[in-house]
C-alpha positions in Angstrom: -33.2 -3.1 56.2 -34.3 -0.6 54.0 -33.7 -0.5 50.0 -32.2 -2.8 47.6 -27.9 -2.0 47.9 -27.4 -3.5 44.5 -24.0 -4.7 46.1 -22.7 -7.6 44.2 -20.4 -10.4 44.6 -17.9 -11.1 42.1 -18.4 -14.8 41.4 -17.0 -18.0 39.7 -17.6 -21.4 38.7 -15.8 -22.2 41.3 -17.4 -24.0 44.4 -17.4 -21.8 47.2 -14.5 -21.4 50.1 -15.7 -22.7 53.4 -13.1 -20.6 55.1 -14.1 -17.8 57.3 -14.3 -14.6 55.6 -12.2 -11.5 56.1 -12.8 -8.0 54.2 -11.3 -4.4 54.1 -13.3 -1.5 54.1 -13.1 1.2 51.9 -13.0 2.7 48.9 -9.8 1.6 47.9 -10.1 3.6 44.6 -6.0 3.7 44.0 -4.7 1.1 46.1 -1.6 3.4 47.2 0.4 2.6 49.3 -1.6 3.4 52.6 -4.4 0.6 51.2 -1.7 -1.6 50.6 -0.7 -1.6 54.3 -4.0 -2.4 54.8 -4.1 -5.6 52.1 -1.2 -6.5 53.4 -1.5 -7.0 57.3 -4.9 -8.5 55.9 -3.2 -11.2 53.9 -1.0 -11.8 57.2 -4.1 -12.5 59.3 -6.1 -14.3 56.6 -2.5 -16.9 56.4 -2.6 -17.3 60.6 -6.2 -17.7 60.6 -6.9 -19.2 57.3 -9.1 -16.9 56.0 -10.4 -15.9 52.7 -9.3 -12.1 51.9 -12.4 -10.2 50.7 -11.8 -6.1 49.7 -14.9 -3.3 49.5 -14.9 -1.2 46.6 -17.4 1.2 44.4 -18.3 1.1 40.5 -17.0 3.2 38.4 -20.0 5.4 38.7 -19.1 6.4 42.0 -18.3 9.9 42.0 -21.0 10.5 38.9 -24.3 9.2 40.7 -22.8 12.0 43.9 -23.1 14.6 41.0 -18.9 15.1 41.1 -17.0 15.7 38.3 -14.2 14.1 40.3 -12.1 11.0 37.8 -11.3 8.1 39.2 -7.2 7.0 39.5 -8.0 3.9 38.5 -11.3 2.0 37.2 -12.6 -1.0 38.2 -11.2 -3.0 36.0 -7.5 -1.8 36.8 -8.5 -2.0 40.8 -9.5 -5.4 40.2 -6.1 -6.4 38.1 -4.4 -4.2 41.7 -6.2 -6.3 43.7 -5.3 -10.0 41.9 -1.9 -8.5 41.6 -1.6 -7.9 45.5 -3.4 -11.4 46.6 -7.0 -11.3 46.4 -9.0 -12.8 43.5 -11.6 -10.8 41.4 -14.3 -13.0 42.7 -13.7 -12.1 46.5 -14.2 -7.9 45.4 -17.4 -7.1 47.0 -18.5 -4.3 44.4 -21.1 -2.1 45.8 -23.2 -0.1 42.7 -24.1 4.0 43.6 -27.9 3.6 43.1 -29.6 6.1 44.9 -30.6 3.4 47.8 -26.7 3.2 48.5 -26.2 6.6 48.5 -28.7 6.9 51.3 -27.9 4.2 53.5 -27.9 4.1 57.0 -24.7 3.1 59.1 -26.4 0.5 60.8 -28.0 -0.1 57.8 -24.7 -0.9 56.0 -23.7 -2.9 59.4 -27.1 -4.8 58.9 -25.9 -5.7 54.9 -22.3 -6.6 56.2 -24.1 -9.5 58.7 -25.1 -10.9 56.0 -21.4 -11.7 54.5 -21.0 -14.3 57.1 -17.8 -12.8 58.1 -15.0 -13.5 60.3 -12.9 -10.3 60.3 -13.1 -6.8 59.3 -9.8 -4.5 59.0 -10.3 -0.7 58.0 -8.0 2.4 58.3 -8.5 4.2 61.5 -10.0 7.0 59.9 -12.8 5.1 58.0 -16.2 6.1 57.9 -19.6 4.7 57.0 -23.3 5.4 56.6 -24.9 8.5 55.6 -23.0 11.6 56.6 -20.7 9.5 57.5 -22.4 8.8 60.7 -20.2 5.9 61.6 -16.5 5.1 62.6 -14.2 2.7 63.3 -15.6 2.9 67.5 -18.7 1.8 66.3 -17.3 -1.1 63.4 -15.3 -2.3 66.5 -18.5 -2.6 68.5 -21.0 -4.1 66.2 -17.6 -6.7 65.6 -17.3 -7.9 69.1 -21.3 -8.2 69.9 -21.0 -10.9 66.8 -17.5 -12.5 68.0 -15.2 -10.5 64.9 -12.1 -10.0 64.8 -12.0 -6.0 63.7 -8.3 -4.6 63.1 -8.0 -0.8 63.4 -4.9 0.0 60.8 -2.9 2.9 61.4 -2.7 5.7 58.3 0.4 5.8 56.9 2.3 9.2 55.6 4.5 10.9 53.8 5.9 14.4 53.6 4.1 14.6 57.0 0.6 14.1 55.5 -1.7 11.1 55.5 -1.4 9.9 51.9 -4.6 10.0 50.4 -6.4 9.7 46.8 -6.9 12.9 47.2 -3.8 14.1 46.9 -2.3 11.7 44.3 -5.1 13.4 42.2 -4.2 16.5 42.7 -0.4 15.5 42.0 -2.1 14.2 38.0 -3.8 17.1 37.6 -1.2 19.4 37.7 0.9 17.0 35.7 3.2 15.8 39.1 3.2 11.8 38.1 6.5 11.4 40.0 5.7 12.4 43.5 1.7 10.7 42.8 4.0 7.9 42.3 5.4 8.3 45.6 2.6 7.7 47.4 0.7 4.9 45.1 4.0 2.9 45.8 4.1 2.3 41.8 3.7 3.7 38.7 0.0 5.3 37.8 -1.0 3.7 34.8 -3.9 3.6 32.0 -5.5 0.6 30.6 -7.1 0.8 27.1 -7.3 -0.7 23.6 -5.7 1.1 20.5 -7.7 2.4 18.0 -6.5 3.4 14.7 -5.4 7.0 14.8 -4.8 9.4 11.7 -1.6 7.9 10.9 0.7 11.3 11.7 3.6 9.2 13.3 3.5 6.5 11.1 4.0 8.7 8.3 7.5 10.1 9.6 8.8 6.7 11.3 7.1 7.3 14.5 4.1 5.4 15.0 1.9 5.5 17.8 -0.7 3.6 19.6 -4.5 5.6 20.5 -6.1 4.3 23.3 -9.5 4.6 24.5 -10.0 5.3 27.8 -13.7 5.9 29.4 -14.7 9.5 30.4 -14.3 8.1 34.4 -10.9 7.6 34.3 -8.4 10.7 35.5 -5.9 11.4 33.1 -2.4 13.5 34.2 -2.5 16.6 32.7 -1.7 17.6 29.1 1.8 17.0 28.6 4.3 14.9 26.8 5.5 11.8 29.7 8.2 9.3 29.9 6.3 5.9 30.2 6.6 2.5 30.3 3.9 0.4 27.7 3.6 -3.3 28.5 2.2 -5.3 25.6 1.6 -8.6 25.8 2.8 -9.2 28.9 6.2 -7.7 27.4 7.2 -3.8 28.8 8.8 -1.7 26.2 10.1 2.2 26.9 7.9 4.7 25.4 6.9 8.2 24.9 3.4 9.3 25.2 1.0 12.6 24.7 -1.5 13.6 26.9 -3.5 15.8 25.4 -4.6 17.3 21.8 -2.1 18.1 19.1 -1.9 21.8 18.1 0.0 21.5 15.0 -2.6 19.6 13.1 -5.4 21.6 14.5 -6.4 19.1 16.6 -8.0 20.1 19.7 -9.7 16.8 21.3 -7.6 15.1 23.9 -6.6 12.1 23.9 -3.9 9.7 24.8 -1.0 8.3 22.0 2.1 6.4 22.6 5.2 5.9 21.1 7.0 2.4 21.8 10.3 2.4 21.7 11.5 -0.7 19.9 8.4 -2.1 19.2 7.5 -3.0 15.5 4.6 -5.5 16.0 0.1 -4.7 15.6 -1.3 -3.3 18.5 -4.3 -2.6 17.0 -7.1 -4.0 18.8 -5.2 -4.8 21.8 -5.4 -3.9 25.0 -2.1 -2.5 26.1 -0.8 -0.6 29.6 0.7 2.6 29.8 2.9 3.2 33.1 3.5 6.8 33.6 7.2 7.6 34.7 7.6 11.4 34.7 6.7 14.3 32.6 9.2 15.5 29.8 7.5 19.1 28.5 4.5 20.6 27.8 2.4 20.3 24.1 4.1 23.0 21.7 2.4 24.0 18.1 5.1 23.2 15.7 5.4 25.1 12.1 5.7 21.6 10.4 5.5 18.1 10.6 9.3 18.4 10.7 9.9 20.2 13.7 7.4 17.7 15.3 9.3 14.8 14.5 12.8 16.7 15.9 11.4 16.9 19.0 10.0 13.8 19.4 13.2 12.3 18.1 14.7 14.4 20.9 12.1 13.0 23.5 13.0 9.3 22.6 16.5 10.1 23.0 16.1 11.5 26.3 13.7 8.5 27.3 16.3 5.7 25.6 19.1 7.6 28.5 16.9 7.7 31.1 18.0 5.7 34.1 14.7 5.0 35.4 
């Protein structure tokens, strides 16, 4: 085989399961609610067969190193957190890294890299495809299966508003601000993952403090836009208010992400806190004062404190 696939194993202290091996292929950069079928009748076989559920996914790199301004829904990090969350540990993510190698593989190539996972079932959606040019589909994962004696599961897509649900589409719901129907097809709320950061202190000053996070460049953000969300803090999920986006009536023009909780009187600072976006209130107005800011903010609370959501 050809090249160095820099695909790594997540890994533990932990002595290594002698169970046979199961994985799911693909990208599984959102884990909506069509990957979760897929998880989940994964989990079912792994429990009959007592297997050890393995899942495929990219760095965060991904759509950079194809030379794609395209933002991921979730990083790795969050994926991982998804992927805990639904059943399967950090350590069983196989992570593959975008070098140029990877990029370039061959599908029998990538086939060749998979024998070497010792595995004992493969499940992919029925429309996966592997290899360069996407050479490779799930007739030819099938075969290569049952010349080696695994079990390869075939998972139907699953859709809604007669359309496969895709990543695609739940990215083009953010962009245009839509987090309600992306919702829809992720099966949850889309969320960001950050630490605070001090900010200039604007909310604070007129009883409405908020918390800054930083967010890497890779991650898709809805767009600009005041939202109803949901901020879990240490462990603990408080209502909240956040803006997307820069805020025109201090003359700031860089965007970034700042959230009101609702209730909440503690230090965030320094902490690493989730943001679950529920819908989207309004757009970003210039005010004439600080005043007229804090009026309508006051007004957004109110409407998120009534909200039944």
């Amino acid at each position: 085989m050809g090249g160095t696939y820099e695909l790594q194993k997540q890994r533990t202290a932990e002595k290594e399961t002698e169970k046979g091996r199961m994985l799911a292929l693909g990208f599984f950069d959102c884990l909506h609610r069509g990957h979760r079928e897929i998880v989940s009748r994964m989990l079912s076989v792994c429990d009959l067969c007592n297997f050890e559920p393995h899942i495929f996914t990219f760095d965060d790199d991904f759509f950079e190193a194809l030379g794609s301004d395209t933002r991921l829904v979730y990083l790795l990090e969050e994926r991982l957190e998804l992927f805990e969350e639904a059943g399967i540990p950090r350590k069983n993510a196989l992570i593959a890294t975008p070098s140029a190698d990877f990029l370039e593989i061959s599908a029998d190539d990538f086939l060749a890299m998979l024998d070497g996972y010792n595995l004992s079932a493969v499940i992919a959606g029925e429309d996966f495809r592997f290899g360069k040019g996407a050479a490779y589909g799930m007739a030819e994962l099938e075969g290569w299966a049952r010349s080696r004696g695994i079990i390869a599961i075939k998972q139907p897509l699953l859709k809604e508003w007669d359309r496969k649900i895709s990543s695609s589409d739940i990215r083009e719901f953010l962009a245009i601000g839509e987090v309600a129907a992306a919702n829809a097809l992720l099966g949850r709320r889309y969320f960001a993952e950050g630490s605070v950061l001090h900010g200039r202190g604007v909310g604070k000053s007129f009883g409405l403090p908020t918390a800054n996070l930083t967010l890497p460049k890779e991650k898709l953000l809805p767009f600009d836009g005041v939202y109803e969300t949901r901020t879990v803090v240490d462990g603990v999920k408080y209502r909240s208010v956040t803006n997307v986006g820069a805020c025109p009536t201090f003359g700031e023009t860089v965007k970034g992400v700042e959230t009101h909780i609702i209730g909440f009187d503690g230090d965030v600072y320094g902490k690493k806190i989730r943001v679950e976006f529920v819908d989207r209130i309004r757009s970003i107005f210039r005010f004439d004062s600080k005043e007229e800011l804090k009026k309508q903010i006051e007004s957004d609370v109110r409407r998120v404190i009534e909200s039944d959501d």
